[in-house]
N, C-alpha and C positions, 0 to 999 in steps of 0.2 A: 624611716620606712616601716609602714606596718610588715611583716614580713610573713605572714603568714597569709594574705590576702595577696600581699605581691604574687606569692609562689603560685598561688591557684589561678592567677590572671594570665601570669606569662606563659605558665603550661597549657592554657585553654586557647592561646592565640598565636604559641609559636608553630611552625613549620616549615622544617627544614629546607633552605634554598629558596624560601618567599620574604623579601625582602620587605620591611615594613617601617610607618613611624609608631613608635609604641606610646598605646592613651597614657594621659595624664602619668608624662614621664619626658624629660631631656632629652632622651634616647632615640638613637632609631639601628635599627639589626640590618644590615648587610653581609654579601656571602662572596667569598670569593674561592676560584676554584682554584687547587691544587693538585701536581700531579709530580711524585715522589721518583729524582733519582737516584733512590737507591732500590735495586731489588733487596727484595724480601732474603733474607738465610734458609737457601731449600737442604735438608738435609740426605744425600742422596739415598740414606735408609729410611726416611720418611716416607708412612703409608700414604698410597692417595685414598683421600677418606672424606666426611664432612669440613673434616679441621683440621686438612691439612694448611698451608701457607700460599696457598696458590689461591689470591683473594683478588680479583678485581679491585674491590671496593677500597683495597687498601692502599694502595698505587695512587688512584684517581678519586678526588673527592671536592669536599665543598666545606667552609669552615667557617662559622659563623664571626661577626665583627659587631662590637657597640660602639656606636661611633655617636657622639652627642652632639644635640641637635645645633643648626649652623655649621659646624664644621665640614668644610670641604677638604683641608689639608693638614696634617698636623708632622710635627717634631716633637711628639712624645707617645708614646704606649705603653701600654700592659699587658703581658702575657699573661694568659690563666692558664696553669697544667691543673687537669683533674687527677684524679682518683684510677683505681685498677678493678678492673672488671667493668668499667661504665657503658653503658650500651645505650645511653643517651645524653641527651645533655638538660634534662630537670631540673637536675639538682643545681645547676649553674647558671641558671639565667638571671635569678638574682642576685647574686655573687655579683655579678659581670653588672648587672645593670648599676649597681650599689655602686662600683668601684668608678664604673665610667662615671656615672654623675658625682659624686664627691670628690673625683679628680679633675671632671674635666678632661680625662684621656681617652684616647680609643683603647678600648678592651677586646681582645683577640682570643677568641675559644680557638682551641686546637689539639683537635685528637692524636694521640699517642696511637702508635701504629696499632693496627687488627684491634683497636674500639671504638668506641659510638660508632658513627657513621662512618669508621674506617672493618668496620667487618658484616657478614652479611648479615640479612635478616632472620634466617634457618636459626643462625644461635644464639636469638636470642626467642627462636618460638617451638613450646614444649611439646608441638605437634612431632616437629623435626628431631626435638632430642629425646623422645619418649624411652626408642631402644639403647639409647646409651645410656640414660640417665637407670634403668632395671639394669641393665648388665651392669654398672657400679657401683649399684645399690646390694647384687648378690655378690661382687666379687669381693667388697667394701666392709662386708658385715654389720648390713643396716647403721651406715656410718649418719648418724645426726645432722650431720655439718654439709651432705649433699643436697642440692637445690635444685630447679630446673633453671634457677639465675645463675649457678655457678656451675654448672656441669660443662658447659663447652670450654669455659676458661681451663678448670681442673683436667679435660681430655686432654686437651694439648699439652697443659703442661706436664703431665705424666706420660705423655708420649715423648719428649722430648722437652724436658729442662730447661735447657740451651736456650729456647726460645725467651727465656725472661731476660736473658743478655740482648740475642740476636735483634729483639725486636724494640728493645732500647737503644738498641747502636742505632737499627733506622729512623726512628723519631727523633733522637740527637739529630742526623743527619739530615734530617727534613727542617730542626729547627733553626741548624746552621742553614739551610738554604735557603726558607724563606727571611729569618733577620738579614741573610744578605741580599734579598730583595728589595726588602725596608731600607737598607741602610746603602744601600747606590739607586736610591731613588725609582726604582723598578715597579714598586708596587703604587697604583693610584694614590691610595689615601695618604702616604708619607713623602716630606721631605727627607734629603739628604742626610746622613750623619744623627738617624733620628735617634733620641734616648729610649732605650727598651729594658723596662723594669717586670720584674716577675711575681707574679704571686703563686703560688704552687701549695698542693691539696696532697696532703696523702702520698704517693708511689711518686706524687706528681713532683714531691720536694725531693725523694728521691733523685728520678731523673735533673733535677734542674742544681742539685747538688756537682755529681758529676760534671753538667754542661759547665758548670762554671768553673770548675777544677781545672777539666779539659783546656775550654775558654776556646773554642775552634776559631783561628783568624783573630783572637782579639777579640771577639766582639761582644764580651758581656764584661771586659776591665772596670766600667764605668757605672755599671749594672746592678740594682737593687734587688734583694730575693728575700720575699716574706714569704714562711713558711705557713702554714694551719695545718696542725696534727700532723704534721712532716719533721723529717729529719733527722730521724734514728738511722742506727748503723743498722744492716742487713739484718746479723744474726740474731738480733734482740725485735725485731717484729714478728707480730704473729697472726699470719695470712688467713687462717684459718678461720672463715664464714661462710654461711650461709649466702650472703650475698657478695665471696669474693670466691673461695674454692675448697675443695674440699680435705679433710686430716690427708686425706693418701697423698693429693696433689701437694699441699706443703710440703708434709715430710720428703716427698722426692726432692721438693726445689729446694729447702736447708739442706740437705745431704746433699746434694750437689754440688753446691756453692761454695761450703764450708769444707769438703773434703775432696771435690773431682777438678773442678773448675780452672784453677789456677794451675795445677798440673798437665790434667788437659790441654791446656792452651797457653803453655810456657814458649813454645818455638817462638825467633824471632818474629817472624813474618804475621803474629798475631797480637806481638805486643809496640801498645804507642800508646799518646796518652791519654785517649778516654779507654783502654783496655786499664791502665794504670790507674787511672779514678774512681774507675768500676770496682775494682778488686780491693782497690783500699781502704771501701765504703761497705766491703760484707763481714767484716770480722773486725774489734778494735785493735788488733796485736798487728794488722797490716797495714806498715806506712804511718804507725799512730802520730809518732812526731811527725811528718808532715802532712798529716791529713789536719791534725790538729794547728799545727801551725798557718798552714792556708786560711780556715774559716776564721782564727784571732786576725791574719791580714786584711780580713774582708771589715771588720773592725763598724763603723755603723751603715754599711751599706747589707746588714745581714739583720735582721727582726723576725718574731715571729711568734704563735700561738702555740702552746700542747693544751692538754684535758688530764685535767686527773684521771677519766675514767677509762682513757684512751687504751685501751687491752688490743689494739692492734699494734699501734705504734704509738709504745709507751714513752714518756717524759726519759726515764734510766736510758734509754736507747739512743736520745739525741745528748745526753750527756757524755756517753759513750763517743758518740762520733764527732762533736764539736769540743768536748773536753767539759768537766764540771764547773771550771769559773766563768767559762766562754759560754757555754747555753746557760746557767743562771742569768748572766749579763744583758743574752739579746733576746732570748727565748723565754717568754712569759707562761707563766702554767698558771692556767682557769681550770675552776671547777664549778658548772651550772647549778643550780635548785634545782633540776628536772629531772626524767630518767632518761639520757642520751647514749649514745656508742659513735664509734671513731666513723662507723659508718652514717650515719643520721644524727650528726652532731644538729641540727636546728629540726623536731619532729614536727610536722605539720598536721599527722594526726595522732589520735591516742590520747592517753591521760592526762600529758603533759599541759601544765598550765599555759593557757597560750600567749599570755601577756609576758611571761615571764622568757617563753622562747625567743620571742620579739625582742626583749631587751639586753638578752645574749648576744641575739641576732647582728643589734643595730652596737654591741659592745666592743665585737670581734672585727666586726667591717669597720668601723669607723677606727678605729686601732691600726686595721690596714691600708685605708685610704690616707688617714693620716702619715703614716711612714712611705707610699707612693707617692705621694703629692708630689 
């Protein structure tokens, strides 16, 4: 795939909830709608504001599908989790397209609760966050690292923490509901007992870590999970960008995690076991032997990419969480000829030589198609 051509075609032709055959491509995008039961975590000291949790859009939504071309029914997929703060799905259409056609499977986007098209449109436009973005700019002390991309992520989460749990628990819980659609034949596009393999981006190998730990119902025993630039323990990533949130909002959510969190919410009635996978994935001294023993279990059903340059979620940090013999073993570490970040790993624009992106590009995917297959 030239991939730098891909990305400017599919971004100039997709839109959201319009189903399409895409040119000179396998592929065609379908949309189906979901509607999430689990309420959201309202905090009863929670302001009502622009960001609070009371989001339509995050309940009820639409989520795109690549479904290659002929296929009317299948018995296999792949999950794509993205990344944290995403407020659209650009960066993903070639990804998704890449995987469906070199698999042959249907590739399923699916936003992690209050993103992309799971949160409104206000925050993601700087008209709307003008007053908040000056009020944390003065309270902040001209902090570098605020944005008008990252200011609604970092409001919230320096309103309330909690939410980087709470709103994980709901997308677990959305993912166990729709694979249980999938897999009792519920939804159109699949048969019965369909095999559902994962590729996971960023916060996105995060959550999909967990899910598998949890394993809600069974239903990812069987289950493939390729990471990319994922799969550090908590406390060794470092959230802090421009395009994720900003020094105040980090420092709230490591100071939380690592010293409120697990105290906080010791009572029985809060712990089972994706509260257990959660907690065992933010620090390496929690649950090490059996957090470490899980991922050696998963044995070749677990592969995946780091970056040398990765300053968010560095290569040490999934060494950390999978154990140093076990990420050597499944977790390969690349380092490009270009100048990239954990956020913009393939640049489309800028300095970057573009041939060379391209062949990163088509390095990493085909690395991952070939372990989904």
């Amino acid at each position: 795939m030239n991939y730098i051509n891909r990305y400017k075609e599919l971004n100039a032709i997709f839109d959201l909830g319009s189903e399409m055959a895409l040119p000179e491509s396998n592929s065609t995008i379908r949309f189906f709608s979901f509607k999430s039961n689990t309420q959201a975590y309202h905090s009863i000291f929670e302001p009502e504001n622009l960001f609070s949790d009371k989001v339509p859009e995050n309940q009820s939504f639409v989520y795109p599908v690549f479904v290659p071309a002929k296929v009317q029914k299948s018995d296999k997929a792949i999950l794509l989790m993205h990344g944290l703060n995403e407020r659209n799905w650009n960066k993903y259409l070639t990804w998704a397209e890449y995987l469906c056609n070199a698999t042959g499977k249907i590739v399923i986007l699916f936003p992690i609760a209050f993103h992309v098209n799971r949160s409104p449109q206000a925050w993601s436009n700087p008209r709307n966050l003008q007053s908040i973005y000056e009020l944390r700019r003065q309270q902040n002390g001209e902090d570098r690292s605020l944005s008008f991309a990252n200011v609604a992520l970092s409001e919230r989460i320096t309103q309330s923490p909690h939410r980087f749990y709470s709103s994980g628990r709901q997308s677990l819980s959305d993912i166990t509901q729709l694979v249980s659609e999938i897999k009792t034949g519920r939804h159109p596009l699949f048969s019965e007992n369909t095999q559902i393999d994962v590729f996971a981006y960023s916060i996105g190998a995060f959550l999909s870590q967990i899910t598998f730990m949890a394993n809600p119902q069974g239903f990812f025993s069987d289950s493939k999970l390729f990471m990319f630039c994922g799969g550090s323990i908590f406390s060794s990533m470092f959230g802090q960008s421009r395009t994720i949130m900003d020094r105040v909002a980090f420092d709230t959510l490591l100071k939380y995690y690592k010293e409120v969190f697990s105290v906080e919410n010791e009572q029985p009635e809060y712990i089972d076991k994706v509260f257990n996978s959660f907690n065992s994935m933010i620090s390496p001294e929690r649950n090490e032997t059996g957090r470490k023993e899980f991922f050696e279990a998963m044995g070749s059903r677990l592969s995946g990419i780091s970056l040398q340059n990765d300053l968010v979620i560095p290569y040490q940090g999934v060494e950390k969480a999978l154990g140093n013999e076990n990420a050597h073993k499944r977790i390969e570490l690349f380092d490009f000829d270009f100048e990239y970040t954990h956020e913009n790993p393939f640049p489309v624009n800028g300095r970057s030589d573009l041939e060379r992106v391209n062949t990163s590009f088509n390095q990493v995917f085909s690395a991952a198609a070939g372990f989904l297959s």
